[in-house]
C-alpha positions in Angstrom: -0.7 74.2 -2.6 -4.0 72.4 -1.6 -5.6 72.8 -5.1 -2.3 71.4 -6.4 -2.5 68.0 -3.9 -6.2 67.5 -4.9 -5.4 68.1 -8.7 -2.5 65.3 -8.4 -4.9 63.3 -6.7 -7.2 62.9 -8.8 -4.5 62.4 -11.5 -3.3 59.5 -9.8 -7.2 57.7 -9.4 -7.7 58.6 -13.0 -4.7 56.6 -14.3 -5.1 54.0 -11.9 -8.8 53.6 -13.0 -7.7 53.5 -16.8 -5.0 50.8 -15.8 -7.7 48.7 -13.9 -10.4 49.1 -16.6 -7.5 47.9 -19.0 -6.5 44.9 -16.9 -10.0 44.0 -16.4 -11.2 44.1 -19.8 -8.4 42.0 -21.4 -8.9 39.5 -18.7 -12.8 39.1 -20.0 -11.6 39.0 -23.2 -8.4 36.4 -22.8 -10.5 34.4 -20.9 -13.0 33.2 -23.9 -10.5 33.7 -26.0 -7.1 32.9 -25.2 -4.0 35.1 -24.9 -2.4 35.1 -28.2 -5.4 35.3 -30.2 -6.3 38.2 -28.6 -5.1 41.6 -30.3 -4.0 45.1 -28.5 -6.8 46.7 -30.5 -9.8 44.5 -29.7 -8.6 45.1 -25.9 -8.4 48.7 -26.3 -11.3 49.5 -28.1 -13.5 47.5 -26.0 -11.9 49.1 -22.7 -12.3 52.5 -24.7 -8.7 53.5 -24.5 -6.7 55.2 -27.1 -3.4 52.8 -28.1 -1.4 55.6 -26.5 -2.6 55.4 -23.1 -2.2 51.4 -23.4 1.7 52.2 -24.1 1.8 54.8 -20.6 1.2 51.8 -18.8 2.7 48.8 -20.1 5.6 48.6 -21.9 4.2 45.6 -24.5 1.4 43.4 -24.5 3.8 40.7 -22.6 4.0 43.1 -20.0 0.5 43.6 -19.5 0.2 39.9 -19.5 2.2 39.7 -16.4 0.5 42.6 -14.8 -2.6 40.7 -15.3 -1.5 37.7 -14.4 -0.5 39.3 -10.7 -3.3 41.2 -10.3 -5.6 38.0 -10.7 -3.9 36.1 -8.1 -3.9 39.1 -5.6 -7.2 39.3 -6.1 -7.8 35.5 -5.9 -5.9 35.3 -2.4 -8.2 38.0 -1.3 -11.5 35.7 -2.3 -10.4 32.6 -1.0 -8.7 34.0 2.2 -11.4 33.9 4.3 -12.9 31.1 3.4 -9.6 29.1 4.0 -8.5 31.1 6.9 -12.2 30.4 8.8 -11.1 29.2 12.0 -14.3 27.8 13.8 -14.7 25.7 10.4 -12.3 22.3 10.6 -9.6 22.4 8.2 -10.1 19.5 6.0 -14.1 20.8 5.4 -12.1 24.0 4.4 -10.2 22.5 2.0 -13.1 20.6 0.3 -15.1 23.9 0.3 -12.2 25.4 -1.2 -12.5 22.8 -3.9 -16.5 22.8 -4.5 -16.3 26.1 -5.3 -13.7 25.9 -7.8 -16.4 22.9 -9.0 -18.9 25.2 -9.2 -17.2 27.6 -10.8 -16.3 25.6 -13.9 -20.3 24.1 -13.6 -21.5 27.1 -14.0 -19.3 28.1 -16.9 -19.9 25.3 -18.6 -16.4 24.0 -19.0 -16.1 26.0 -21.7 -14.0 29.2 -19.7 -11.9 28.3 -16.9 -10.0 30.3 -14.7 -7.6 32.4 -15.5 -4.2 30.7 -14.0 -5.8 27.3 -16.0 -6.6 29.1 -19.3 -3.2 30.5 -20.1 -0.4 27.7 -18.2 -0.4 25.7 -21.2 -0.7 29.0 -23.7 1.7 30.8 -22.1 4.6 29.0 -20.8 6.2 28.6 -24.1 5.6 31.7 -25.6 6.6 34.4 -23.0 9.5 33.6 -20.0 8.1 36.7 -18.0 4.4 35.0 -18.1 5.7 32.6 -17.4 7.7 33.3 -14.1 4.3 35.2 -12.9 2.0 32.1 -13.0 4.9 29.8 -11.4 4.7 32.7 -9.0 1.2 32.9 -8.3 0.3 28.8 -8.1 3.1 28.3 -6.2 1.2 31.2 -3.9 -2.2 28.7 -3.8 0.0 25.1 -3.6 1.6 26.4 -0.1 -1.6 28.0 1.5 -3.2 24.3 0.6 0.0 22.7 2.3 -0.8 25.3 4.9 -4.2 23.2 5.3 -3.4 20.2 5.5 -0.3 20.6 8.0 -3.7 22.0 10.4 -5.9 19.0 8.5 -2.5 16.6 9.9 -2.7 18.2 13.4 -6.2 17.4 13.7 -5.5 13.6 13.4 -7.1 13.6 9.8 -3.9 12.3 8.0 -0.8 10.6 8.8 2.1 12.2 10.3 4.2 10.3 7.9 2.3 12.1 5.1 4.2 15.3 3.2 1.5 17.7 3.1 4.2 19.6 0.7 3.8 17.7 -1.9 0.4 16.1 -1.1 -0.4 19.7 -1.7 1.4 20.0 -5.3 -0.6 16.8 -6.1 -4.2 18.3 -5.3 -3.3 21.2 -6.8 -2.1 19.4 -9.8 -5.0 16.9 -9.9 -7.4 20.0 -10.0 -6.0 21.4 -12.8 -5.5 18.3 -14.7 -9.4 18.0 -13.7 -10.2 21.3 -15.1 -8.2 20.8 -18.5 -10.3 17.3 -18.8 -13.8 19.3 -18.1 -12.8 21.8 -21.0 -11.7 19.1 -23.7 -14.4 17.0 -22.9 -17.0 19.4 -22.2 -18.7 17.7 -19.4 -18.0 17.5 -15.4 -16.7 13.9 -14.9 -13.2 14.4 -14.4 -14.1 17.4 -11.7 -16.2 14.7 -9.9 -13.2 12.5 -9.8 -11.2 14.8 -8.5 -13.2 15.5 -5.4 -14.2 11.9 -4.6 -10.4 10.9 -4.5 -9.8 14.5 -2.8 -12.5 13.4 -0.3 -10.9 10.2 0.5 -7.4 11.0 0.8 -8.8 14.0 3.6 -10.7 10.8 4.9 -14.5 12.6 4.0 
């Protein structure tokens, strides 16, 4: 009965290795490439599975998309949690730390890959419902833990009580993106500069 438990076990890590090593290695891939230029078998030979075991775990390549997409933003929530959650740091230096990094990040890719909620909105939204619905899902995740911010940033005396931090939320998120989309086309950092001076001075930096 033991030996039986311990075989299932190990069953269970072995698959859920093979679905991780999956998910990881499309996201490297989709990220430099995009989504729909990206074929099952490129995916599958570089993550060294055989097409069969891809089909035991997603039911199409849309599917996996979605499964990516979640597991990126549960993984993203974890990274930025404690930095946004880091109570002896004031809120609104949170939120611009929040926002260097995501400056640095694109620096140091060089514009040319982007993260992946940013790569595939655009890509995606069109071709698959289901993609979709799982990046509405996951930015609307990151918009309400920045309105969560600035409701502590308002508290503080930093912005006006008058101010939604709703929707001033949906607009930094929005100007952030629309920043990110700029660095890519025009392959240089400007428009991620612009973004955090007028980020700056709407926290009153």
């Amino acid at each position: 009965m033991q030996t039986s438990s311990i075989s299932s076990s190990h069953q269970q890590s072995s698959q859920q290795d093979t679905r991780e090593r999956i998910l990881a290695t499309g996201q490297a891939l989709i990220l430099g490439k995009g989504f729909s230029a990206l074929g099952l078998s490129e995916i599958l030979s570089a993550a060294a599975v055989p097409k069969g075991s891809f089909y035991h775990y997603f039911q199409s390549k849309e599917g996996f998309g979605v499964a990516m997409l979640e597991r990126y933003f549960a993984e993203y929530q974890v990274r930025t949690e404690e930095m946004l959650l880091a109570a002896d740091v004031p809120a609104r230096e949170r939120l611009v730390r929040y926002f260097a990094v995501w400056q640095q990040q694109a620096e140091s890719s060089a514009c040319h890959k982007l993260c992946l909620a940013v790569k595939l909105a655009a890509e995606v939204s069109d071709l698959s419902e289901a993609m979709r619905l799982a990046l509405t899902v996951g930015m609307q995740g990151i918009t309400e833990r920045i309105a969560v911010l600035l409701n502590e940033v308002q508290r503080d005396g930093h912005l006006s009580e008058e101010v939604n931090t709703a929707e001033l939320a949906e607009f930094l998120y929005a100007t952030w993106v629309g920043a990110s989309l700029l660095s890519k086309v025009h392959l240089q950092m400007r428009p991620m500069e612009v973004a955090m001076q007028q980020t700056k001075k709407i926290l009153g930096i």
